[in-house]
C-alpha positions in Angstrom: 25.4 25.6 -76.8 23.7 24.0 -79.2 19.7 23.7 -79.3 19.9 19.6 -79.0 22.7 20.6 -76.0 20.2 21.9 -74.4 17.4 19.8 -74.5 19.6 17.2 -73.4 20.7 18.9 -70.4 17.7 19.6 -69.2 15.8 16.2 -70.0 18.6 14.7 -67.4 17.6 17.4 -64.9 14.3 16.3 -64.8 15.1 12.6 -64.5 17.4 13.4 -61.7 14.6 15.4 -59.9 12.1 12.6 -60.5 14.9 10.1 -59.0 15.2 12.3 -56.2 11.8 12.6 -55.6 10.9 9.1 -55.9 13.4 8.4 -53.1 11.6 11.2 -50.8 8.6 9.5 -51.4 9.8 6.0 -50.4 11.1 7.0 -47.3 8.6 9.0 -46.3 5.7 6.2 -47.0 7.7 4.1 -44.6 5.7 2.6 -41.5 7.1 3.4 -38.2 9.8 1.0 -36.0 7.9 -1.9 -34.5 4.8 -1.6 -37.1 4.1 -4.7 -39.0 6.6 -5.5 -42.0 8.5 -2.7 -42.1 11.7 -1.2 -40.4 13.9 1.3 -41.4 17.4 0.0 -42.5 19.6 2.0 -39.2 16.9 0.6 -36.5 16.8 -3.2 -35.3 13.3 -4.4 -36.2 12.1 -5.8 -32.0 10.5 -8.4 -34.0 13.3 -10.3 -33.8 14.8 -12.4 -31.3 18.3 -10.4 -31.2 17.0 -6.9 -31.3 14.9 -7.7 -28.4 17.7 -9.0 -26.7 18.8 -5.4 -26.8 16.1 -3.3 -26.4 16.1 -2.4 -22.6 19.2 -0.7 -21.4 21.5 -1.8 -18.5 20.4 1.3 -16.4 17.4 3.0 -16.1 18.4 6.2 -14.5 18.4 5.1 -10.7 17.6 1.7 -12.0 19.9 -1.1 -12.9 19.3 -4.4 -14.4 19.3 -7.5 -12.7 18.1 -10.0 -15.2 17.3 -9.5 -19.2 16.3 -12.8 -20.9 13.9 -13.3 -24.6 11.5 -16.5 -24.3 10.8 -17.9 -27.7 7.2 -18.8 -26.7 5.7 -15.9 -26.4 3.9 -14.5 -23.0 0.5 -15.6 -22.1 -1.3 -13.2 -20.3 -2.7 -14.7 -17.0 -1.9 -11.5 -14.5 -4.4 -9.9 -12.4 -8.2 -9.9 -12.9 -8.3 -10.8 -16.9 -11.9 -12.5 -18.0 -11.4 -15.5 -19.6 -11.9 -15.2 -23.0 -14.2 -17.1 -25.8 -12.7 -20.3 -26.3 -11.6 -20.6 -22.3 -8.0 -19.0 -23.5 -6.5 -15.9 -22.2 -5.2 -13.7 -25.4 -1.4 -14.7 -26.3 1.1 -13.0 -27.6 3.5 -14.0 -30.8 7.1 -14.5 -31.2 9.7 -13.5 -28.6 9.1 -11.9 -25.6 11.1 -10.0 -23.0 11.4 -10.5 -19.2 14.0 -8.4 -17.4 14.4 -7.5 -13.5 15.9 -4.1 -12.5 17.1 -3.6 -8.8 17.2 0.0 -6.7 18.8 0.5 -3.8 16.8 0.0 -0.4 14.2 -1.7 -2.5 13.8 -5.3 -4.1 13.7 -5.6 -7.8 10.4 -4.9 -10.3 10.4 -7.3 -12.9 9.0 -6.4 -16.8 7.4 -8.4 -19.7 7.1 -7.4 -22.9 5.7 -9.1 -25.7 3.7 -8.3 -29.0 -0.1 -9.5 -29.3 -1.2 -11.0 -32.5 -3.5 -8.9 -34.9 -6.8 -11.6 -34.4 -6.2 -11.0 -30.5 -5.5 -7.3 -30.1 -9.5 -6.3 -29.8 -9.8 -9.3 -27.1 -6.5 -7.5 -25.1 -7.9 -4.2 -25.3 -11.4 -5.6 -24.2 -10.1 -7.9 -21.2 -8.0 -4.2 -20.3 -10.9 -1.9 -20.5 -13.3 -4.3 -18.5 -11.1 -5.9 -16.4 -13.1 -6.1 -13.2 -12.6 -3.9 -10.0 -11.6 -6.9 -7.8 -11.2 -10.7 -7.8 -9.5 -13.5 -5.6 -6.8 -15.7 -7.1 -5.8 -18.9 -6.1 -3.2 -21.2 -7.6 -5.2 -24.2 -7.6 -8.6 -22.8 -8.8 -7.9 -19.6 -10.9 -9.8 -16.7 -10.1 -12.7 -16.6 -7.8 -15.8 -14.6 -6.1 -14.7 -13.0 -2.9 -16.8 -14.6 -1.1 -14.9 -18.0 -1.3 -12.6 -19.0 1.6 -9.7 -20.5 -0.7 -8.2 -17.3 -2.1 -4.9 -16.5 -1.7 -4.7 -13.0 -3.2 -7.4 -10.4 -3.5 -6.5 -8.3 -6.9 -8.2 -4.6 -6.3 -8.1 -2.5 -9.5 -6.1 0.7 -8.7 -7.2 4.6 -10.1 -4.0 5.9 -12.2 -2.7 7.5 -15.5 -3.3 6.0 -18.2 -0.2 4.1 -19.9 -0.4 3.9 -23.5 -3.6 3.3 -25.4 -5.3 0.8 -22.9 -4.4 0.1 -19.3 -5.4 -1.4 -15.6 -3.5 -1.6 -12.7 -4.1 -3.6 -9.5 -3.0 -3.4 -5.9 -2.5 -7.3 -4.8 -3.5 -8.0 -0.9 -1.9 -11.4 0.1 -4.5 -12.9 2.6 -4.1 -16.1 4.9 -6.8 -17.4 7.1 -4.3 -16.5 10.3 -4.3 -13.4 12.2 -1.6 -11.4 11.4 -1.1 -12.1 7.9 -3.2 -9.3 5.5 -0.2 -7.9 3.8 0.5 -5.3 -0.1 1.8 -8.5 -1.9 2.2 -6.6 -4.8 1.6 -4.0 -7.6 1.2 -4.5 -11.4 0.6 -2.3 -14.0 -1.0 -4.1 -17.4 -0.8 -1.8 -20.5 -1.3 -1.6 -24.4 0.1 0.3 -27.3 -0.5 0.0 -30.3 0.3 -4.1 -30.8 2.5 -4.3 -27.9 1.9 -5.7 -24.0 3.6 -4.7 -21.7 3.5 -6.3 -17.5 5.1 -4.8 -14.8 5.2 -6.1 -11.5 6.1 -4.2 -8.4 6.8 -6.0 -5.3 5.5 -5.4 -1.5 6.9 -2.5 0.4 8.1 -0.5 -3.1 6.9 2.9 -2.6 4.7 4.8 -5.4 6.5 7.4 -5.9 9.3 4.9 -6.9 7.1 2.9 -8.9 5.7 5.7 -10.4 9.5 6.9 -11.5 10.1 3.3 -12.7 7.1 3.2 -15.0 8.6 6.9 -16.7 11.9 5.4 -16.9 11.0 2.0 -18.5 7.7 3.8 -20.8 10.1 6.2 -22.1 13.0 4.0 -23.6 10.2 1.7 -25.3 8.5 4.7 -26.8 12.2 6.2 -28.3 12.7 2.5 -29.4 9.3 0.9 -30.6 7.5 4.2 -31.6 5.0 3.0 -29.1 2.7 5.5 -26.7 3.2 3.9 -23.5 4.4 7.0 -22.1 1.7 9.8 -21.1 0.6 10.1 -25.1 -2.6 9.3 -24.2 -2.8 11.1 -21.4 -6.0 11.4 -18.7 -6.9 8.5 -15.7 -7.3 4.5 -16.0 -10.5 4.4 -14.7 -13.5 1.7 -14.0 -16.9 2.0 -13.2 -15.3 0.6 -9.3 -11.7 2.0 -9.0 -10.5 2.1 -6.0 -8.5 5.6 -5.9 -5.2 5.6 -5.6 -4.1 7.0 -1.7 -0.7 8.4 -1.3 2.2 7.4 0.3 3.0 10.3 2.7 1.1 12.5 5.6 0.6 16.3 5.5 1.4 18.5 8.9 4.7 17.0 9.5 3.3 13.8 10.1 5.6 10.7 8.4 4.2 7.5 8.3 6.8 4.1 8.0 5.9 1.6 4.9 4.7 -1.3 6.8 2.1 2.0 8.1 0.7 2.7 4.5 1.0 -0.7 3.6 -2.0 -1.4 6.7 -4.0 1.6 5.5 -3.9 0.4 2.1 -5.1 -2.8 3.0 -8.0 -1.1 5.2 -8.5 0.9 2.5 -8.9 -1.5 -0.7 -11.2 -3.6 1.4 -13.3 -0.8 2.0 -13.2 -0.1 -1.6 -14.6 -3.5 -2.5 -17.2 -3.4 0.3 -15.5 -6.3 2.0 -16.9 -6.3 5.5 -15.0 -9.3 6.9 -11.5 -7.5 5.3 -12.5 -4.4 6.9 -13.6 -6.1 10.3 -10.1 -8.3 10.1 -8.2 -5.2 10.2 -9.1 -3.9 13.6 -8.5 -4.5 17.1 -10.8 -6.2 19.5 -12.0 -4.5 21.9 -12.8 -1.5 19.0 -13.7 2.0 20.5 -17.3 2.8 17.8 -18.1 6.1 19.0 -20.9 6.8 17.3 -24.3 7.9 17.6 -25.5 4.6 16.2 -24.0 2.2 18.6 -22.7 1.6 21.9 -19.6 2.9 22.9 -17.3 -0.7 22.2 -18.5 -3.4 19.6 -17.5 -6.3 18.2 -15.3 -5.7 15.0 -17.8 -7.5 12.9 -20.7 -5.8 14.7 -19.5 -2.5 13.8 -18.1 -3.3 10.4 -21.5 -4.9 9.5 -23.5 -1.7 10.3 -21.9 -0.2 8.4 -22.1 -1.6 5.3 -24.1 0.1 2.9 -24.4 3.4 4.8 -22.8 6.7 4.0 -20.7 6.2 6.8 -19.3 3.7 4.7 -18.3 5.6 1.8 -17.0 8.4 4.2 -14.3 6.3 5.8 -13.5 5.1 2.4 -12.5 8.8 1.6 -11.1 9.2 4.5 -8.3 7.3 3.6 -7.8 9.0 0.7 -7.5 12.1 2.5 -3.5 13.1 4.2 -3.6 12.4 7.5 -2.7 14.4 10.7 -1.0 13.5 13.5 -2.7 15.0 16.8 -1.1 14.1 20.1 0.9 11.1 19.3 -2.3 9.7 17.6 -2.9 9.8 13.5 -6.4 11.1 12.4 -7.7 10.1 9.0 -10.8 11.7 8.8 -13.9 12.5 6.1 -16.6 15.1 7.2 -17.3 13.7 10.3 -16.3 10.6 10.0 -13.0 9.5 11.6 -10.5 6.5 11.7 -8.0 7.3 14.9 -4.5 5.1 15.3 -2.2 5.1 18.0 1.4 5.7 17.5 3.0 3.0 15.3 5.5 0.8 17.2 8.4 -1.1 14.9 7.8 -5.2 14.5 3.9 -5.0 15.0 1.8 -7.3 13.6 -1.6 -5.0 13.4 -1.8 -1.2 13.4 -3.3 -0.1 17.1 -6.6 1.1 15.6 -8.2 2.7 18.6 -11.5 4.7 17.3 -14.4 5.0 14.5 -15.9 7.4 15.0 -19.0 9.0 13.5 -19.5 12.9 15.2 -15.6 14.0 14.8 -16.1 17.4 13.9 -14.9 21.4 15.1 -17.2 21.0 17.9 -16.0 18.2 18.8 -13.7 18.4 22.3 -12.5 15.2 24.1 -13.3 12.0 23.6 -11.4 10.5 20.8 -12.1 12.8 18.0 -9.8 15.3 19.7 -7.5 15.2 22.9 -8.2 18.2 25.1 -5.9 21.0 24.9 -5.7 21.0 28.4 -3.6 17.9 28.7 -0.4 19.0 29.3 1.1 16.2 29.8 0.8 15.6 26.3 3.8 17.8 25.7 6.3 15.8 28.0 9.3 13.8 26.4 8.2 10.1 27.4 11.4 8.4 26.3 13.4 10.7 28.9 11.1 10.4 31.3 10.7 6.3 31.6 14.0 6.1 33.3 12.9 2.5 35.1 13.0 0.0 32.3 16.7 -0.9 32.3 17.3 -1.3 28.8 21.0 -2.8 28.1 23.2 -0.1 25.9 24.6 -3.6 24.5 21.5 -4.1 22.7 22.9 -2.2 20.0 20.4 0.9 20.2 22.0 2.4 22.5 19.6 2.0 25.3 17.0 4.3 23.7 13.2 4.0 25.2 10.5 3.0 22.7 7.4 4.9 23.3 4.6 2.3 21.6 1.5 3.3 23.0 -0.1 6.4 24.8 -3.5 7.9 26.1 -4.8 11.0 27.6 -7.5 11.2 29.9 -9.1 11.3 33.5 -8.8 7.9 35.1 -8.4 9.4 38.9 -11.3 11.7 39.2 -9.5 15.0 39.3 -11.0 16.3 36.1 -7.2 16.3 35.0 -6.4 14.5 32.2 -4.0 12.0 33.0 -1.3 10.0 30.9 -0.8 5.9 30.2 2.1 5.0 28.4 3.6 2.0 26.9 7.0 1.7 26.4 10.4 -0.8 25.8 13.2 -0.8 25.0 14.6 -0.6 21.5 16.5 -3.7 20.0 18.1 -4.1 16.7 16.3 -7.2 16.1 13.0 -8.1 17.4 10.7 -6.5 20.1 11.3 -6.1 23.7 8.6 -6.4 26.4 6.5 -3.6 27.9 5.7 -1.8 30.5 2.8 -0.1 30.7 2.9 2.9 33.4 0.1 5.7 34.6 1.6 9.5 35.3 -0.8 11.9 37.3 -2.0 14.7 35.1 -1.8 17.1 37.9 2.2 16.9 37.9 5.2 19.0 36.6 5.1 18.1 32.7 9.1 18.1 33.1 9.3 15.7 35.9 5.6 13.9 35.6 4.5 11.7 39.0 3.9 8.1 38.3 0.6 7.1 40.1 1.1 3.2 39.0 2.9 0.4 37.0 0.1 -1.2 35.6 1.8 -3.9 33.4 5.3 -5.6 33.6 7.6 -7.5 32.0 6.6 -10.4 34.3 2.9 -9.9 33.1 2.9 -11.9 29.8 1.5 -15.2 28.8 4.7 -16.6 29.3 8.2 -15.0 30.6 8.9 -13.4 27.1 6.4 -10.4 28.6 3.4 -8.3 26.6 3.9 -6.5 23.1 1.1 -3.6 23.6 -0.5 -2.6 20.2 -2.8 0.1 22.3 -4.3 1.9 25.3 -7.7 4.0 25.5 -9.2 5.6 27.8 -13.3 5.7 28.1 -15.0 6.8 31.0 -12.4 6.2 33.7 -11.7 2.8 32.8 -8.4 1.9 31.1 -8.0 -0.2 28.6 -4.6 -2.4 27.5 -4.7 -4.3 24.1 -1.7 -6.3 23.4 0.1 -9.9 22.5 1.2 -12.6 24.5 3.4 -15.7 23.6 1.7 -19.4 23.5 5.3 -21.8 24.9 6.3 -22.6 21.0 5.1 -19.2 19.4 8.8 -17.8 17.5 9.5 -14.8 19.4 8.4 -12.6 15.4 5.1 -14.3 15.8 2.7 -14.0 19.2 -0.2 -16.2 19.0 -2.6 -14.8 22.0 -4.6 -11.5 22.1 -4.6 -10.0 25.6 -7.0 -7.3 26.8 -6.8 -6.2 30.1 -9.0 -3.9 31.4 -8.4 -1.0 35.2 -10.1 1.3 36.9 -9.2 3.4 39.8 -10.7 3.2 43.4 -10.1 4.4 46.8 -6.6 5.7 45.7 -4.9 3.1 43.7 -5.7 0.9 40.3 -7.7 -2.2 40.2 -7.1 -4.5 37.9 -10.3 -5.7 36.6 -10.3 -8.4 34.3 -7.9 -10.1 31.7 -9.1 -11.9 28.7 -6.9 -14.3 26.7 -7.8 -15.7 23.4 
C-alpha cells in the first residue's frame, strides 16, 4: 500500500468517526418528551391535539375508561381553594387539554384533566399550589367565601398527603345545606404540577382512599413513562400547609369494620374540627349529647359544649382522636386521644346522623363505667340480640330473610339491683328502606342465653305518625333512660324523617315510667 493509500484511508476514518460522533452528540443534546420545542422523532410530541388524543390508555389496571375527550381551549383552573391571582384571573393553561372518566367496579367514575400551563404563568401555578389556603367555602353564585358566611355550598378542607410531582394540594370537599341531615364527603380532588404540566383529579363521594390512592399510581405512572413528567413519587415527602388537616384512614384496628357512609361522618366531624368550625362540629351531634366531663354538667346543648370547647386542648385532642384507629368496645366504637374520648353507638344502615352518644374528657385506664368503658360485669353484653328479639314479626318476604337489625344498645343499672341491665333497639331488615323499631329492656340479672324482658318501652305504634320511630341511640345515665330517634311529619318521603324525638324513662315501684317526650 502506497504512502498516499494510506493517508487516504485513514483521513476517511476520521471523518467517519467525527460523523458518528456528531450524531452522538445531537441525540444526546435532545430535550426530553413533552419539553418545549423538542421531541424525539419515535414519540408523539402531547403538544398536539392528536397525540393527546392518545395519551391515556383504555385501562388503567383495575381501571377502565369511560370518557376520553381533547378541548381546544385549554383548562382554566378554578378547582378548590386557588387565590385569585393579579389581574382577578386564575392561571390558564395553553393549547389542548385532556378530560377523561375512568369507571371501577362498585364505585362511580373519577374524572382527570390535564393540560399544560404557559411559561409567564407557571410561577403563579406553583404559587396558588403552595399557598393554597387550608379551607374555604364555595358557592356557585359568589365564588369562594369566608366560612363564616351562610351561602356556601361546599366547604374545601386541604387534605395532608404525598406529594405528587413538583407542587401539589389536595382537598376533601364537605357538601353542606342549611337542613338537618345533609353534611355529606362531596368529593376529593388532588391538584398537582410537574414540570409545565397540570394535572386535576377529581374523586367522587363514597370512593375509598385506598382506591383513590391506587388510582392516582395508576394514572401518575403512564404520564410519567409518556411526558417524562414527575408526577409520580419523584419528589417524594408530604403535601403539607401551615393548617393541613391530616389525612384519617379508612379502616378500624381490633377487628372493628366501619361501613363508608361511617368514615364518611367521621370525616366530616373531623375536617370541621380541623378548621375550628364550632357550628360544623356542633351540627354533627345528637341532641340530647352526653358531655361527661369535668367541665360541664353531665348533658349540654350541642352548641354549649362545642363552644367550650373551642380553643382548649380538649379541642385539639379530639381532633387527634380521629386520627387515631378506633376500637369497638361492647357494640359501641371508641375514638379516643389521651383522655379525651368521642363514643358512637352501633351504626344502623339508612341513618341520616351517626348515634354519637358521649364526649368525654376523663376516659382513661382508671376509668370503669360510665361511658368511657362498659363494666366487665355486664354480661348481658355477650348475648346474641338478633336471636333473642323473637317478637318483632319481620316478614321473610322482605327479601332479608326475616333477619333482626340490632340498631341501638346500652348497658347499665336502670332497676336498682346494682346489675347492669340491657336496652335494645331493633327492626327488622329490608332491602330497601328502614323498618320501625322497637325498643325493649332485658333484666341484667337473667340467663345471658335466654335474657328476661322487664319492658317494651317503644313500639311500632309509638311514632309521630303510623310509619313508627327510626332510633339513632339509647344511653343510660343515672337510672334514667334515654331514646333519641326520628319521626315522620304526614308528607316526609319515607328516606327522609323530618322530626327529632327524645324520649326520656325511669323505673319506679317495679315497672317503667315514661317521663317525658319532646318533639321538634
Amino acid at each position: 500500500m502506497t504512502r498516499v493509500g494510506l493517508v487516504t484511508r485513514i483521513g476517511i476514518l476520521v471523518l467517519v468517526l467525527l460523523m458518528t460522533a456528531g450524531v452522538s452528540y445531537r441525540l444526546s443534546a435532545r430535550q426530553p418528551v413533552g419539553a418545549a420545542g423538542n421531541h424525539s422523532a419515535d414519540q408523539p410530541d402531547y403538544r398536539t391535539r392528536g397525540a393527546l388524543a392518545t395519551l391515556l390508555p383504555r385501562r388503567l389496571g383495575e381501571f377502565r375508561a369511560a370518557t376520553n375527550e381533547v378541548v381546544d381551549d385549554g383548562l382554566p383552573v378554578t378547582t378548590g381553594c386557588f387565590d385569585i391571582l393579579p389581574g382577578g384571573s386564575y392561571a390558564s393553561t395553553q393549547g389542548s387539554a385532556v378530560r377523561a372518566s375512568y369507571t371501577v367496579k362498585n364505585s362511580d367514575p373519577f374524572g382527570l384533566e390535564l393540560a399544560r400551563v404557559t411559561s409567564t404563568g407557571l410561577p403563579a401555578m406553583r404559587g396558588a399550589l403552595q399557598n393554597a389556603p387550608a379551607w374555604c367555602r364555595y358557592n356557585a353564585d359568589h365564588g369562594f367565601e369566608d366560612l363564616d358566611t351562610d351561602t356556601g355550598k361546599y366547604v374545601f378542607t386541604r387534605i395532608d398527603g404525598q406529594r405528587v410531582g413538583d407542587t401539589s394540594a389536595r382537598y376533601r370537599v364537605t357538601g353542606i345545606t342549611r337542613g338537618y341531615y345533609t353534611t355529606f364527603i362531596a368529593a376529593y380532588d388532588v391538584l398537582a404540577l410537574s414540570r409545565s404540566w397540570y394535572l386535576q383529579m377529581h374523586f367522587p363521594e363514597g370512593f375509598a382512599p385506598a382506591l383513590r390512592e391506587r388510582a392516582l399510581s395508576q394514572v401518575t405512572g403512564v404520564l410519567d413513562a409518556k411526558l417524562q413528567t414527575a408526577f409520580h413519587g419523584a419528589s417524594g415527602g408530604r403535601s403539607v400547609s401551615a393548617d393541613s388537616c391530616p389525612e384519617i384512614s379508612d379502616h378500624l384496628s381490633n377487628g372493628a369494620r366501619m361501613e363508608a357512609n361511617f368514615f364518611e361522618q367521621i370525616a366530616v366531624i373531623h375536617d370541621a374540627l380541623c378548621r375550628r368550625d364550632v357550628d360544623a362540629v356542633a351540627h354533627e351531634v345528637n341532641i340530647p349529647f352526653g358531655a361527661d366531663t369535668r367541665n360541664l354538667g353531665s348533658r349540654d346543648s350541642a352548641a354549649t359544649w362545642a363552644r367550650s370547647l373551642s380553643g382548649t386542648p380538649s379541642w385539639t385532642a379530639l381532633q387527634h382522636a380521629f386520627e387515631n384507629p378506633g376500637r369497638n368496645i361492647k357494640g359501641q366504637t371508641h375514638f379516643q386521644s389521651g383522655s379525651v374520648a368521642a363514643i358512637f353507638g352501633r351504626e344502623r344502615i339508612n341513618a341520616y346522623q351517626l348515634p354519637w352518644l358521649w364526649y368525654t374528657d376523663h376516659c382513661d385506664a382508671n376509668s370503669s363505667g360510665g361511658p368511657c368503658r362498659i363494666a366487665q360485669s355486664t354480661p348481658l353484653a355477650q348475648a346474641r340480640w338478633a336471636s333473642v328479639i323473637d317478637d318483632l314479626g319481620c316478614d321473610t318476604s322482605w327479601g332479608e330473610g326475616g333477619r333482626v337489625l340490632v340498631d341501638a344498645e346500652s348497658y347499665g343499672d336502670v332497676n336498682g339491683d346494682a346489675i347492669p341491665d340491657a336496652v335494645i333497639a331493633a327492626s327488622c331488615a329490608t332491602p330497601t328502606s328502614s323498618a320501625p323499631e322497637k325498643v325493649e329492656v332485658f333484666d341484667g340479672a337473667s340467663n345471658v342465653t335466654d335474657p328476661r324482658r322487664l319492658a317494651t318501652l317503644l313500639d311500632y305504634k309509638d311514632g309521630t305518625d303510623v310509619r313508627g320511630i327510626r332510633v339513632t341511640a339509647v344511653v343510660i345515665k343515672d337510672a334514667k333512660i334515654t331514646v333519641r330517634s326520628f319521626g315522620y311529619a304526614d308528607m316526609d318521603p319515607n328516606s327522609t324523617p323530618s322530626h327529632h324525638v327524645v324520649d326520656t324513662f325511669h323505673w319506679r315501684n317495679g315497672g317503667f315510667v315514661h317521663d317525658n317526650r319532646q318533639v321538634t
